[in-house]
C-alpha positions, 0 to 999 in steps of 0.5 A: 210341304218338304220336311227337311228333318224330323226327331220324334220321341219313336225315332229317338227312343226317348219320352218328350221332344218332337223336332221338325224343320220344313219348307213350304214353297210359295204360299203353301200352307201348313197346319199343325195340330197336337192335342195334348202337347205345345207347340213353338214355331221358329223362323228360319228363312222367309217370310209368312204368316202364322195363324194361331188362336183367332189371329195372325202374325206377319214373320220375317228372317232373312237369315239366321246369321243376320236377325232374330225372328217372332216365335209362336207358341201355342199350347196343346189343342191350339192349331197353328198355321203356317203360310209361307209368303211369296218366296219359300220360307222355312222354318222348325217346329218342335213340341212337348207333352204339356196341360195347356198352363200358358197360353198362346203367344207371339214372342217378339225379337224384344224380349229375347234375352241375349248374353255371352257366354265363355271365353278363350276359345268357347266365346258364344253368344246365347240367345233366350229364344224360348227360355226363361224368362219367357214362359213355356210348360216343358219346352226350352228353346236357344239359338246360339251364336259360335265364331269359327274354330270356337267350341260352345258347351263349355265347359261340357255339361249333361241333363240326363238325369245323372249327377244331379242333373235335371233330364232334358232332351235335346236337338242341335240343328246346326246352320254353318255360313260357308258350304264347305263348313262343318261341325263336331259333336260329341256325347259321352260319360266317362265315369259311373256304373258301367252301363252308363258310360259310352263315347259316341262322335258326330260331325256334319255339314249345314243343314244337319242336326244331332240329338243328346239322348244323354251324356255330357256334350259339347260342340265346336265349329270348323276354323274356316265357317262360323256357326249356327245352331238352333237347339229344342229342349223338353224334359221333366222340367215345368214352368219355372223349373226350365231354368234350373241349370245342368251339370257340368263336367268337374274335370273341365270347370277349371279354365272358367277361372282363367281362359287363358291359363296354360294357353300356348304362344308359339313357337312353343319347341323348337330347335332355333330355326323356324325356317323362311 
């Protein structure tokens, strides 16, 4: 087993969420046991078999630009296997602290609810993963669908508990479909009490992830690759709570009217000769 990356409530210094991805070479196995927190299992690349609550489950993807995949739930006390097949296969894993209100379950690719969201240069796509409508306790999953050069997050929203916010935590694992393809990130608050208010920038490659420990956040690719990003969410939201929304950054809401508004054409100044 290869443990690509790892977030834990430790290494973060918040409450709730655990985020690994893994890879385990050809018919490797992998059992995950947590006693008093949920589990969700997302496919990434391969195929394999996940073991969970007396039965098994056949899981494919050969990418996560191409396809859904099944994702497994369980909740706390319930063990899941993972086997990979006769290729690698790689897959996240992710939990929360949960009473075991649902039970364990395979999520088909048909009950993923998927919708587009934004406009302009924020079009994305959004895909319910492990979201409302779909039950879980405190965990939240979406994967999340961004042409190149279009920003998602927009406009830029929090859920740490300012502002009328619910507290979520958050990972970003971000997948890019070109090697020289990257991403920026940005968490940041602007206003409030001082001790509140911070800036901080990330920017990576395929493969790599950033937190949202709080702020509001945004993200956007590169123009030249297009993007992927698998997030895991968890927070003092149970149940039907997880579909509350998050606040949203009142400088930013206005374009939501109009995504073309004050946008440029070009030549925008210019003395008359643009040149060959």
């Amino acid at each position: 087993m290869k443990q690509i990356r790892s977030v834990t409530p430790e290494s973060e210094g918040w409450t709730y969420l655990a985020f690994e991805v893994i890879e385990l070479a050809p018919g490797e196995s992998s059992t995950h046991t947590q006693p008093d927190r949920e589990q969700a299992v997302v496919p990434l690349e391969g195929t394999a078999t996940l073991g969970f609550d007396g039965a098994t489950h056949q899981v494919s993807r050969r990418s996560v630009f191409t396809e859904l995949a099944a994702v497994g739930y369980v909740p706390p006390g319930v063990d899941i296997t993972v086997t990979a097949g006769s290729d690698p296969f790689t897959y996240a894993v992710g939990s929360a602290p949960a009473e075991g209100m649902y039970a364990a379950k395979l999520v088909e690719p048909s009950t993923i609810k998927s919708e587009i969201r934004g406009g302009g240069q924020a079009l994305r796509q959004v895909n319910h993963t492990l979201a409302m409508p779909i039950e879980a306790e405190r965990l939240i999953l979406y994967e999340v669908y961004v042409p190149r050069g279009t920003w998602s997050g927009w406009s830029p929203h929090c859920h740490d508990g300012l502002d009328g916010s619910p507290y979520l935590e958050e990972v970003y694992y971000f997948r890019m479909d070109r090697p020289e393809g990257f991403w920026i990130h940005r968490n940041w608050r602007d206003e409030g009490d001082e001790k509140d208010i911070f800036d901080d920038l990330h920017a990576g490659r395929d493969g790599e992830l950033a937190t949202v420990p709080r702020g509001y956040h945004s993200s956007v690719a590169c123009p030249g690759a297009n993007m992927y990003f698998l997030n895991y969410l968890a927070g003092e939201l149970v149940g039907d709570e997880r579909r509350t929304p998050p606040c949203f950054h009142s400088d930013f809401t206005w374009i939501e009217s109009d995504w073309s508004e004050g946008e440029w054409g070009l030549p925008q100044v210019t003395n008359g000769d643009l040149g060959a």
